[in-house]
C-alpha positions in Angstrom: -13.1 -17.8 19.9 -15.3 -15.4 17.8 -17.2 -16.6 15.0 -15.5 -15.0 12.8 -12.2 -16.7 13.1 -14.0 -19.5 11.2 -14.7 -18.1 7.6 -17.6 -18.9 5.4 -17.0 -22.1 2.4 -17.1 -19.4 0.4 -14.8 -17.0 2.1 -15.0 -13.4 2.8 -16.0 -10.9 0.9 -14.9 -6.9 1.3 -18.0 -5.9 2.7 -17.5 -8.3 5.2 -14.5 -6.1 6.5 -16.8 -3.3 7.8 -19.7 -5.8 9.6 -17.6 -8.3 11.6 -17.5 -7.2 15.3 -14.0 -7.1 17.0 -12.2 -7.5 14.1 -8.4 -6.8 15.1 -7.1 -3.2 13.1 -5.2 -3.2 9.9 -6.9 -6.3 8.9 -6.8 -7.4 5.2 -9.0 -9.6 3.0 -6.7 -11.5 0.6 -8.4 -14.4 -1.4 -11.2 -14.5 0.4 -9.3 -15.0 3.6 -8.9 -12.8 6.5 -5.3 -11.5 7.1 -3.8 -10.5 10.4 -1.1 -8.2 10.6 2.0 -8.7 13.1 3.8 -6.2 14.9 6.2 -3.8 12.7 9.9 -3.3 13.1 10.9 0.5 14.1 12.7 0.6 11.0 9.8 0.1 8.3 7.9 2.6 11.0 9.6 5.2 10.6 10.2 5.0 6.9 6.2 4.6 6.2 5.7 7.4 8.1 9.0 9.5 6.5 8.0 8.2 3.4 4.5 9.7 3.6 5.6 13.1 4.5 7.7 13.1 2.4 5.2 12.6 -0.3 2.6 15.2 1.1 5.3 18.0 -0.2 5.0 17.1 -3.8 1.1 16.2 -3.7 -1.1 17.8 -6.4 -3.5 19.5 -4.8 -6.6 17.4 -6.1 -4.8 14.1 -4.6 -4.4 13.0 -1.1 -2.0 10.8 0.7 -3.6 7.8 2.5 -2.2 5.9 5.3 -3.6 2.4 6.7 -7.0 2.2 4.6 -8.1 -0.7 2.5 -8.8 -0.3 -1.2 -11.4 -2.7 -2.3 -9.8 -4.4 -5.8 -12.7 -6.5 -6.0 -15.3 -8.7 -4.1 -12.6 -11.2 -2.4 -10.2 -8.5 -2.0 -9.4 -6.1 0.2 -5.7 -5.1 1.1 -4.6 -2.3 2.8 -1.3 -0.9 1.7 1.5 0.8 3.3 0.9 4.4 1.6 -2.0 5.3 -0.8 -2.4 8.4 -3.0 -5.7 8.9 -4.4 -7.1 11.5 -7.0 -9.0 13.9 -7.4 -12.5 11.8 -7.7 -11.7 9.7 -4.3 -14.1 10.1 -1.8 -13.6 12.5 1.1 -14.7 13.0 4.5 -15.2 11.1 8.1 -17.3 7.8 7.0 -14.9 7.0 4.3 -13.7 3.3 5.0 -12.3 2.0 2.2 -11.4 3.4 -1.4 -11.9 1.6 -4.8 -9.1 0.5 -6.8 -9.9 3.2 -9.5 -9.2 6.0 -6.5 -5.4 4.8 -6.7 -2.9 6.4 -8.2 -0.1 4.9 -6.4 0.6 2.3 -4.3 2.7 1.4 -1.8 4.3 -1.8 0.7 7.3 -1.6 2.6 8.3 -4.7 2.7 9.0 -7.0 6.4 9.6 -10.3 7.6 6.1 -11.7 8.3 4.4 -10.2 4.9 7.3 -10.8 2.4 5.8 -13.0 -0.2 2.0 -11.0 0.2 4.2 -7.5 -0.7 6.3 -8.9 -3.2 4.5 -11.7 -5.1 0.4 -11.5 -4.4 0.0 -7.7 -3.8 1.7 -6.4 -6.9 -0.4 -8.7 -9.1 -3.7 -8.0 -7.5 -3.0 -4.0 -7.7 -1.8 -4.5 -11.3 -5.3 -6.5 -12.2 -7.1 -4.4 -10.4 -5.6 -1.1 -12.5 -3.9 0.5 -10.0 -1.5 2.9 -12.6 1.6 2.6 -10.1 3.1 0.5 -7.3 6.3 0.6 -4.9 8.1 -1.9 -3.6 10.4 0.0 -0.8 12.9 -3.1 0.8 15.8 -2.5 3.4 19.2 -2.9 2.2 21.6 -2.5 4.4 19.7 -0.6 7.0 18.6 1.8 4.7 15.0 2.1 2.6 15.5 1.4 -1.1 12.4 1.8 -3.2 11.8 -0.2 -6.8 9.2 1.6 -8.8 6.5 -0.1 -10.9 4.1 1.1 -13.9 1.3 -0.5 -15.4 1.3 -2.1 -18.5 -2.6 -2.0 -19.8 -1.8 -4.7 -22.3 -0.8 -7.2 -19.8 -2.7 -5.4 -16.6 1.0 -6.5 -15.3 3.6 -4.0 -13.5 6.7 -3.3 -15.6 9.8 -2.2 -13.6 11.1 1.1 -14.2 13.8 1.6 -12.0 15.4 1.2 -8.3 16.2 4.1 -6.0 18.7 4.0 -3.7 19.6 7.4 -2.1 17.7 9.6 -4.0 13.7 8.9 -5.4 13.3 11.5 -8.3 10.4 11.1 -10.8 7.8 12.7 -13.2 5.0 10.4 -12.7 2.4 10.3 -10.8 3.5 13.6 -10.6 7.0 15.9 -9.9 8.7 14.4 -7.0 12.8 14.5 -5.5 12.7 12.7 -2.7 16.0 12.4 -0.3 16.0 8.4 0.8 18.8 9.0 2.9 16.6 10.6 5.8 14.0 8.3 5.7 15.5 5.8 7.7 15.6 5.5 11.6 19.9 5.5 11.5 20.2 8.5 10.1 22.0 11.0 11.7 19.5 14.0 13.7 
C-alpha cells in the first residue's frame, strides 16, 4: 500500500493534495481526511455535464464555468464540487490547480448514492462557512434532475433555501439564467 493511505495524526492538509504521488483523480480533502470518489451513475453524468452547458450560455463574460477542480475553503479542506463558477478575479491559465473559496460564485453537487450525506449535510455547511455566496443541491426525482437553490446568509455564514426547480431553473442571481431541466436528463427524448 502507498504511504499515503495512512494519513498524518494530524491529518491532511490542502497542500497536501498537489504533493502526494499516485493520488487517485477527483480526490477530496474533507476534515483532514482523504476522500475517494466511486464510480458515477450515467444519470448524474449526463446531467453534470448538461447542467454545465447549460450554464456556459448565460455566463457573464468575466466568470467561467469549472468542472472537477478543488476549491480550497481552508487548511483541512479541500472538496471538489460537481460544477464551479468563478469570477472575474479567479485565477486563469494551465498551472491552475485549485481555486480559493473567495473565487466562487456558485456551487454545485449533484447528489448520488455513495456521497449523499457529504453533498447534502457536510458540503453545504463548509461552502456556506467558507463564504461561498451560492450553492445547489440538484437530486433525482423520478428519473429526472431537480435542483434546490441556496443563498448565503452573512449573519449566520448558513445557506438559506430559496426555492426548488423542477422543470424549469429560472433566476436573477448569480446572474440572468432560464434553464430548461427537462433536457438535462439522460431519458429524455432525442
Amino acid at each position: 500500500m502507498p504511504d499515503w493511505i495512512f494519513p498524518p495524526p494530524e491529518g491532511f492538509v490542502a497542500e497536501d493534495l498537489d504533493h502526494i504521488p499516485d493520488l487517485p483523480a477527483h480526490t477530496e480533502l474533507i476534515d483532514g481526511s482523504l476522500v475517494f470518489v466511486s464510480p458515477q451513475r450515467h444519470f448524474r453524468h449526463v446531467v453534470i455535464r448538461e447542467l454545465e452547458h447549460a450554464l456556459m450560455q448565460f455566463l457573464p463574460a468575466d466568470h467561467e464555468v469549472v468542472g472537477q477542480m478543488t476549491v480550497k475553503l481552508g487548511a483541512r479542506q479541500r472538496p471538489e464540487p460537481d460544477i464551479i463558477v468563478v469570477g472575474p478575479d479567479a485565477p486563469h491559465g494551465p498551472d491552475v490547480a485549485c481555486y480559493d473559496a473567495a473565487d466562487v460564485v456558485l456551487a454545485v453537487e449533484a447528489v448520488s448514492k455513495e456521497s449523499e450525506v457529504r453533498d447534502r449535510q457536510r458540503k453545504p455547511v463548509l461552502y456556506a462557512e467558507a463564504g461561498i455566496p451560492r450553492f445547489w443541491l440538484v437530486e433525482e426525482i423520478n428519473g429526472r434532475p431537480a435542483v434546490y437553490v441556496y443563498e448565503l446568509d452573512p449573519t449566520t455564514r448558513s445557506y438559506v433555501a430559496t426555492g426548488v426547480h423542477h422543470d424549469r431553473l429560472k433566476l436573477a442571481v448569480p446572474f440572468d439564467l432560464d434553464i430548461d431541466l427537462t433536457t438535462l436528463h439522460p431519458s429524455r427524448t432525442r
